[in-house]
C-alpha positions in Angstrom: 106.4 114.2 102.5 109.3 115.0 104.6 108.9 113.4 108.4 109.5 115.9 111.8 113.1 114.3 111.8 114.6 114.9 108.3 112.7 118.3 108.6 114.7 119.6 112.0 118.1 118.6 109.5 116.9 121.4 107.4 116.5 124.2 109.8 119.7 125.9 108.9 119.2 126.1 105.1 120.6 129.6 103.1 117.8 132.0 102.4 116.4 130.2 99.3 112.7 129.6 98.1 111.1 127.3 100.4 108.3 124.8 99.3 106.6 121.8 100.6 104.8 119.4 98.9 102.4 116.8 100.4 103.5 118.8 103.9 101.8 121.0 105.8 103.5 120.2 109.0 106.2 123.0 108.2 106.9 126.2 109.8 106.3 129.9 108.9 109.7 130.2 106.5 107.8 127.2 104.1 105.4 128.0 101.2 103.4 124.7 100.8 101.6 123.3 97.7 100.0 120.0 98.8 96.9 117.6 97.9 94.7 116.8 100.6 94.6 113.4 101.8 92.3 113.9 104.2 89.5 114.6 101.8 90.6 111.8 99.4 90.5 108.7 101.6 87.1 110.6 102.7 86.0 110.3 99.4 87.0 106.9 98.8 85.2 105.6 101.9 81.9 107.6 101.3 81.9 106.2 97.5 81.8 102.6 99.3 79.5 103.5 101.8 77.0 104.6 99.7 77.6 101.4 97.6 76.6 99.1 100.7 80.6 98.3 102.3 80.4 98.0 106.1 83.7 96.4 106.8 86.8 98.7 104.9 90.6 98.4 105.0 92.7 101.2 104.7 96.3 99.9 103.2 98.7 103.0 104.6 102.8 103.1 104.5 104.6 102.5 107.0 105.8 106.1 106.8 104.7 108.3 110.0 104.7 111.7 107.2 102.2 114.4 107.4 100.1 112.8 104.3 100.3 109.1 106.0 98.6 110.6 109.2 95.7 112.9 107.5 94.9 110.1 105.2 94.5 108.1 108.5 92.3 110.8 110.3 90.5 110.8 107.2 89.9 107.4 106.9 88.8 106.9 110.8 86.4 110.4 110.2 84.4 108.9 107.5 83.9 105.8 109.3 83.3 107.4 112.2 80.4 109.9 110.4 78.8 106.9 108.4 78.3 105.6 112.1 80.9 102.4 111.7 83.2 101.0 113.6 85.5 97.6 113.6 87.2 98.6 110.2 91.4 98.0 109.7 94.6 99.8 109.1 96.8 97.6 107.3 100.8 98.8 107.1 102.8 97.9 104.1 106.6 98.2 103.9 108.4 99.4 100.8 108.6 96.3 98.1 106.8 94.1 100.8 106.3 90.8 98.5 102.4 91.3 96.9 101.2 87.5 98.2 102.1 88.8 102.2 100.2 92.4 101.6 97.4 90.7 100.0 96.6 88.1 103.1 97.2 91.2 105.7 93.9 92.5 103.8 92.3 89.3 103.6 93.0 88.8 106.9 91.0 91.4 108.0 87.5 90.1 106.3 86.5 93.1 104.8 84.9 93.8 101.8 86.5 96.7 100.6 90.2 97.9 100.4 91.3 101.2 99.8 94.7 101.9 99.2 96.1 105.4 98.1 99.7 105.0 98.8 101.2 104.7 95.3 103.5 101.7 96.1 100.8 99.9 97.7 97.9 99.8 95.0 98.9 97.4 92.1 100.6 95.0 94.8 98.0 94.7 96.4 95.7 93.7 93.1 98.1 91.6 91.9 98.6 89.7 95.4 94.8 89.7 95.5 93.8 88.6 92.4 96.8 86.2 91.5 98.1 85.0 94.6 94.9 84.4 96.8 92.4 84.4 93.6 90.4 86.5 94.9 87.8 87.6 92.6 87.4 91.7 92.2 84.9 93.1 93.0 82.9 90.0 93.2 84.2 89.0 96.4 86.3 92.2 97.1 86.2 95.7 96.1 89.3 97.5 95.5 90.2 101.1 94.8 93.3 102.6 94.3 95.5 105.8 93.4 95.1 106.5 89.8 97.8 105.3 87.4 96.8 106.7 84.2 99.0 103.7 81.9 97.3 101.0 83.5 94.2 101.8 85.6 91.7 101.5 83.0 93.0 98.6 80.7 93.0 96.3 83.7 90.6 93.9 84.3 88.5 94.7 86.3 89.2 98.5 85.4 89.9 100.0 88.7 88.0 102.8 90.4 90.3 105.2 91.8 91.4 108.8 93.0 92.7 110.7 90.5 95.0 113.3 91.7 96.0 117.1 89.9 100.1 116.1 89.7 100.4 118.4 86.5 99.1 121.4 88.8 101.5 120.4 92.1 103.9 120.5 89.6 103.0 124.3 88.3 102.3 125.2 91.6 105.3 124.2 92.9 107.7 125.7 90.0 105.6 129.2 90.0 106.9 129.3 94.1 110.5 128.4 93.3 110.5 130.3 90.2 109.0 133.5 91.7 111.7 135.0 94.4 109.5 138.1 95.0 106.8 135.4 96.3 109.3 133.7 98.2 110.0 136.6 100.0 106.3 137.2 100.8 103.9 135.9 103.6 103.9 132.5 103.1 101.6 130.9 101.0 99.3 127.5 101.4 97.4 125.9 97.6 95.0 122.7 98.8 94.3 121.1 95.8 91.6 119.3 94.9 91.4 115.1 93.8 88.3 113.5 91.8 87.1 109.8 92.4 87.0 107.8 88.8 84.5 105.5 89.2 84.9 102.6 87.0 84.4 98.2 87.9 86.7 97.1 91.0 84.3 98.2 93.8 81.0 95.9 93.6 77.3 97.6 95.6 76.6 95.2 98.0 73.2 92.9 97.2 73.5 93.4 93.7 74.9 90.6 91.7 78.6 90.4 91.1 80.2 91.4 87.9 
């Protein structure tokens, strides 16, 4: 997840196996293994959609990488197809205290949050839930990145995109490991994410939880 900047320093490296990961804003000399943000945030909105949300928050780094701006497009697509409009981008900094993240959502009066980057999710729960006392899902639905130690035990047990990290991993060694590949026309894997649908994100007109 390299930015256009610290990519241009690498221009001049030896001829070595070259792969990006989460990146596929790389040139020709780059094999890229990479999960698709795009579709994920696309699949996070359409799972609230469907359960009644009209008024969504993406939470997004303040990172300007190639993943930051297709989850982005992605987010603004869905709305965009599901025919609303008025929804939020929220940025949050690297360790930004959980409390000041939290009331940047709340500000926003939404209904449902979705944040996918992976510093981003349990800060905003805890600032949420503990800070604000705002009940989830009853008065706000949440999901998050999938974090397999604590996603489920919490309470609620959070809904969430799960994403094929043992795979990138593979992926990833089998191009570095492989110089005959290397060597080869360059190579693009896409790989796929699943939504785990569990109790943080409430359907709208039913009772809460």
């Amino acid at each position: 997840s390299l930015t256009g900047d610290q990519l241009a320093r690498l221009r001049n490296l030896p001829p070595v196996p070259r792969v990006a990961l989460n990146n596929q804003d790389v040139d020709e000399s780059w094999h890229v293994v990479t999960l698709d943000p795009y579709a994920e945030v696309q699949m996070a909105v359409r799972h609230l959609v469907e359960n009644g949300h009209r008024h969504i928050t993406l939470v997004r780094s303040t990172a300007r990488t190639w993943q930051e701006q297709q989850r982005e497009a992605g987010f603004n697509a869905a709305l965009s197809e599901a025919g609303l409009d008025g929804h939020h981008i929220v940025t949050c900094p690297y360790r930004e205290p959980s409390a000041e993240l939290a009331r940047k959502v709340q500000a926003t009066a939404c209904t449902a949050c979705i944040c996918l980057c992976h510093h981003g999710g349990l800060p905003v729960l805890d600032g949420l839930q503990n800070d604000l006392k705002v009940r989830i899902p009853e008065e706000l639905s949440l999901i998050t990145i999938e974090n397999r130690r604590v996603s489920s035990y919490l309470n609620p047990r959070l809904t969430t995109i799960v994403q094929p990290l043992d795979q990138l991993a593979e992926e990833t060694m089998d191009c570095l490991l492989q110089p005959t590949r290397a060597r080869n026309q360059r190579s693009v894997s896409v790989l796929k994410s699943d939504l785990i649908v569990r109790d943080s994100v409430r359907r709208l007109g039913s009772p809460g939880r």
